[in-house]
TORMI-256672 format. One record per residue (C-alpha): residue number from 1; residue in three letters; x, y, z. Coordinates in steps of 0.001 Angstrom, whole numbers. Layout:
BEGIN
    nr   rest      east     north        up
   NUM    ALA         X         Y         Z
...
end
This chain:
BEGIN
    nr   rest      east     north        up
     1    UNK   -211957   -136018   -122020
     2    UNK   -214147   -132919   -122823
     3    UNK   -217130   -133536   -125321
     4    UNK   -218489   -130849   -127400
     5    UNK   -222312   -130840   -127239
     6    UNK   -224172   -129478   -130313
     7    UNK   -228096   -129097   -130260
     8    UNK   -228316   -132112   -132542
     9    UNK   -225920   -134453   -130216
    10    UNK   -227885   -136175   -127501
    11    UNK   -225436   -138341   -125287
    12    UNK   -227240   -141257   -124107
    13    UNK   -225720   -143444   -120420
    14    UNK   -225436   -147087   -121564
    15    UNK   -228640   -148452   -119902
    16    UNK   -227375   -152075   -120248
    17    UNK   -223712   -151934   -119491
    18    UNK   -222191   -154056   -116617
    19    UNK   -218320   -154035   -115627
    20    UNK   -216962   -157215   -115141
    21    UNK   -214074   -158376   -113349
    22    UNK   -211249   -159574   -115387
    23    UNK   -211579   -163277   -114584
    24    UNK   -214897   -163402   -115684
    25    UNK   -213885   -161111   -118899
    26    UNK   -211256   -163867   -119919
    27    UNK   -213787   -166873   -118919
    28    UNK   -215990   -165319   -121361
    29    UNK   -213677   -164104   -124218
    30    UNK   -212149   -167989   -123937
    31    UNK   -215628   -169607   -124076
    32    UNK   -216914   -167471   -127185
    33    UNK   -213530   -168637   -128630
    34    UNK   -214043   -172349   -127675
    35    UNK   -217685   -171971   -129562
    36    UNK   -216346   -170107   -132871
    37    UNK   -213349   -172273   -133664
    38    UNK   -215780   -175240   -134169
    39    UNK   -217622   -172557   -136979
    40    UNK   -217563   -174506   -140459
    41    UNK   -217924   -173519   -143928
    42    UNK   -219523   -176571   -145825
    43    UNK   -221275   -177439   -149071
    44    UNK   -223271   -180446   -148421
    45    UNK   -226745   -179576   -146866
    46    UNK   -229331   -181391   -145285
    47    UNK   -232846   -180570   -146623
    48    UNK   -233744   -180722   -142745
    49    UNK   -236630   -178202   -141914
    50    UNK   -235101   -175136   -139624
    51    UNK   -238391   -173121   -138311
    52    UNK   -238147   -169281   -139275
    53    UNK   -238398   -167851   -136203
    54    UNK   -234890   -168657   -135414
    55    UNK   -233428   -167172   -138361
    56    UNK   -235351   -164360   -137751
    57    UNK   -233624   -164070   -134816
    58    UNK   -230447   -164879   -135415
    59    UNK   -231437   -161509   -137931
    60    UNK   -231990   -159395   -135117
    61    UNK   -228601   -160175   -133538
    62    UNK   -226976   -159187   -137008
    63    UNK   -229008   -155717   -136588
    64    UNK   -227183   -154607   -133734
    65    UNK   -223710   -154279   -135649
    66    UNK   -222336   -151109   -136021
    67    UNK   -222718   -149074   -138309
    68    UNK   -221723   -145835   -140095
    69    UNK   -223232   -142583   -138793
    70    UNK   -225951   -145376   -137094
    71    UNK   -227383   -145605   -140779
    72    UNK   -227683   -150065   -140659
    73    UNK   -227521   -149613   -143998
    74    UNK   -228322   -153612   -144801
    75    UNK   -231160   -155462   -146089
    76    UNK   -231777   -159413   -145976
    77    UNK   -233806   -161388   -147592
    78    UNK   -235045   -164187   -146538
    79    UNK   -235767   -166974   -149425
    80    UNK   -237127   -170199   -148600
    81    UNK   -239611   -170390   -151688
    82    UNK   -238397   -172919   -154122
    83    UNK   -239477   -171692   -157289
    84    UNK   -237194   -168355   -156144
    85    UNK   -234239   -170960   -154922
    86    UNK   -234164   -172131   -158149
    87    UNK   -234159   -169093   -160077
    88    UNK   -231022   -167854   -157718
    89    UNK   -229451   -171208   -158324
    90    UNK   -230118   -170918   -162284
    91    UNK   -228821   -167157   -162432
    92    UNK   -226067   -167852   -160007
    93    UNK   -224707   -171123   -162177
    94    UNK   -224581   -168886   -165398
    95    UNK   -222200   -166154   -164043
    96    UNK   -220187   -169413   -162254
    97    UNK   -219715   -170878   -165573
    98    UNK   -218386   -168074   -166954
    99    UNK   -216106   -167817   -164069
   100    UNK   -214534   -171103   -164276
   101    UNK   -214221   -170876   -167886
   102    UNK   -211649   -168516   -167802
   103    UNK   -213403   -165107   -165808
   104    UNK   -211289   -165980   -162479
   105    UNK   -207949   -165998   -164229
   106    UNK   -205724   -169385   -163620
   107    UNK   -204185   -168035   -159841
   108    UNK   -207864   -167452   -158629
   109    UNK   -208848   -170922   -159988
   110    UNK   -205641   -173327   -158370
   111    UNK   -206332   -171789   -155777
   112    UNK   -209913   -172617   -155503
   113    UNK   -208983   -176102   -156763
   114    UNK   -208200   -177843   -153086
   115    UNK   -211826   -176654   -152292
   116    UNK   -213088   -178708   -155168
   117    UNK   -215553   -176501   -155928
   118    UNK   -217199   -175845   -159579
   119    UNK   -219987   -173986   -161426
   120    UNK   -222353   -176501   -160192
   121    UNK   -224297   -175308   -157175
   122    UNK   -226881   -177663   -155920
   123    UNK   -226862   -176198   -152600
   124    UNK   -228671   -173179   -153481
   125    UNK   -231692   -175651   -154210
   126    UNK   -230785   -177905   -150979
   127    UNK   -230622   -175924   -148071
   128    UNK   -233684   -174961   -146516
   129    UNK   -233232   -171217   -146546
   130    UNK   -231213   -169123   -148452
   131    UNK   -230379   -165396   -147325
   132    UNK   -229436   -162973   -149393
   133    UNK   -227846   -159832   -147890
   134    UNK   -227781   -156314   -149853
   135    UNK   -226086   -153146   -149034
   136    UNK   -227928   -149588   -149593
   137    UNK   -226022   -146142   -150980
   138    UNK   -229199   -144262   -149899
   139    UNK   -231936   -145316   -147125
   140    UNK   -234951   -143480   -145802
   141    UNK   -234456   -142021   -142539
   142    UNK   -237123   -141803   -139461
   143    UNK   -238915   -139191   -141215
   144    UNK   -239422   -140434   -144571
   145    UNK   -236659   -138354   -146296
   146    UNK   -233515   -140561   -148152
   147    UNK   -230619   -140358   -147190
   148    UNK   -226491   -140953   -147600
   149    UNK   -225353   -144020   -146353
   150    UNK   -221649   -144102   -145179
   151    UNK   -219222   -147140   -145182
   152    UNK   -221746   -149111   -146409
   153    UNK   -219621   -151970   -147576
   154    UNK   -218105   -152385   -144026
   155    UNK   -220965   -152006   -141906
   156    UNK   -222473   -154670   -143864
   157    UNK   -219595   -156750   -143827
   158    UNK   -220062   -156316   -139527
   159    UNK   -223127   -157329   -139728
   160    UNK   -222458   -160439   -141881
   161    UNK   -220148   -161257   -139263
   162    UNK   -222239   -161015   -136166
   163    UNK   -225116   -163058   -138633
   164    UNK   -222947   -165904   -139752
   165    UNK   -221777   -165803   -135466
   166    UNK   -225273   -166227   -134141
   167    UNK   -226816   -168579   -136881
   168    UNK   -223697   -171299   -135683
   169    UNK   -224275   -170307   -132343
   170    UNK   -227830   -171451   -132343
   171    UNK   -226663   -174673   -134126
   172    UNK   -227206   -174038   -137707
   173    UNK   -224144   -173917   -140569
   174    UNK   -223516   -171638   -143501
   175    UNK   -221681   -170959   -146707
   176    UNK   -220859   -167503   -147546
   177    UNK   -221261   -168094   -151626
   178    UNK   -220242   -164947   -153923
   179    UNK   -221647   -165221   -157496
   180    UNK   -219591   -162100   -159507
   181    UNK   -221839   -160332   -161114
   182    UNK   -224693   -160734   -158447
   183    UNK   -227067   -157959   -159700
   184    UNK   -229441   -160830   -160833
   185    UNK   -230783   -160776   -157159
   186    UNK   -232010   -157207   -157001
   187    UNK   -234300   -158419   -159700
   188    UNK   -234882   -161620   -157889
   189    UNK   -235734   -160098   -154664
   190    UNK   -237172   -157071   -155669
   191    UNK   -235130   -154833   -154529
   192    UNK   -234948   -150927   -155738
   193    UNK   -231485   -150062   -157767
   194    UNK   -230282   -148447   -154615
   195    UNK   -229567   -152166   -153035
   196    UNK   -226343   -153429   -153875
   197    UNK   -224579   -156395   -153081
   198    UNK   -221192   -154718   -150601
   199    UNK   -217705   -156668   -152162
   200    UNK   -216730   -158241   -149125
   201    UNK   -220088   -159166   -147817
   202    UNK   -222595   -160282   -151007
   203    UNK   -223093   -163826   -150348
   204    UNK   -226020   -165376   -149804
   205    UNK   -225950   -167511   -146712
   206    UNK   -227566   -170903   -146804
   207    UNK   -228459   -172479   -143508
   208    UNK   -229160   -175625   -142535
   209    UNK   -229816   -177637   -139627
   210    UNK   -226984   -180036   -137669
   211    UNK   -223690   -180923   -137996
   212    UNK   -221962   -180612   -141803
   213    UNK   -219022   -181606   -143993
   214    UNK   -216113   -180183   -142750
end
């Protein structure tokens, strides 16, 4: 394969890449697997303590998604304040009652109704942190200048992903929740107009400690 080299292409040899041999590739890819399908979504949280430096890191594992044109166009916000959890939970409740009062449309809501869920959303309150992930149109690059961000929606989504991966593998459980309209936390967390919650990734995650309902 022949790559064209411009003056602003830089090819970089992965420093950090190691070739394994195929048993160990399918030990691995079956133990990842064997970790994952015990992943839950729940909705009853513990008000258990979880220290901050492990969500921060379970952040940094989210960071290395990929991304278009390398932009990590993403923000998250970490919220464990709770005057600000109950502000989300306040504004979140008032768009969820006007979703299950007739927003959704009848399909959306049977099929929501096995879940039991409702407009009542005393987790947001409950679990110990809460974090809200944005997507950005335009970001500032190196230099200062802004700049157009590219498949934002499914970079963000990746990253989601990789987050909601590393926060069970370190022992913690989450709940991808989806308030429609969300823009109430761009206010909330003060971020500028060019943050916007991605459609298949604007939940806020809430984490918690332990094991949870299944």
């Amino acid at each position: 394969m022949t790559i064209r080299l411009t003056s602003e292409y830089n090819p970089i040899r992965l420093p950090d890449y190691v070739e394994l041999p195929v048993d160990e590739m399918r030990h691995r890819a079956n133990a990842f697997y064997n970790v994952m399908r015990k992943r839950h979504t729940v909705r009853d949280f513990s008000s258990n303590p979880v220290p901050r430096d492990i969500i921060e890191q379970c952040l940094l594992t989210a960071g290395t998604a990929p991304s278009g044109a390398n932009h990590q166009p993403w923000h998250f916000s970490v919220i464990g304040d709770p005057k600000m959890k109950k502000l989300i939970r306040d504004a979140a409740e008032k768009e969820e009652q006007a979703f299950y009062s007739g927003r959704a449309g009848q399909e959306w809501l049977d099929a929501l109704k096995p879940l039991g869920t409702d407009a009542n959303k005393v987790f947001l309150e409950t679990a110990p942190w809460l974090i809200c992930i944005f997507g950005s149109r335009k970001s500032p690059s190196a230099d200062g200048i802004m700049r157009k961000n590219y498949y934002v929606t499914e970079s963000v989504s990746i990253a989601t992903g990789f987050l909601i991966a590393a926060l069970h593998q370190a022992g913690l459980v989450t709940l991808t929740h989806t308030p429609n309209p969300m823009s109430f936390l761009n206010e909330i967390c003060l971020r500028p107009c060019v943050y916007r919650k991605p459609k298949s990734a604007r939940s806020g995650d809430e984490v918690r400690q332990g094991s949870g309902v299944n």
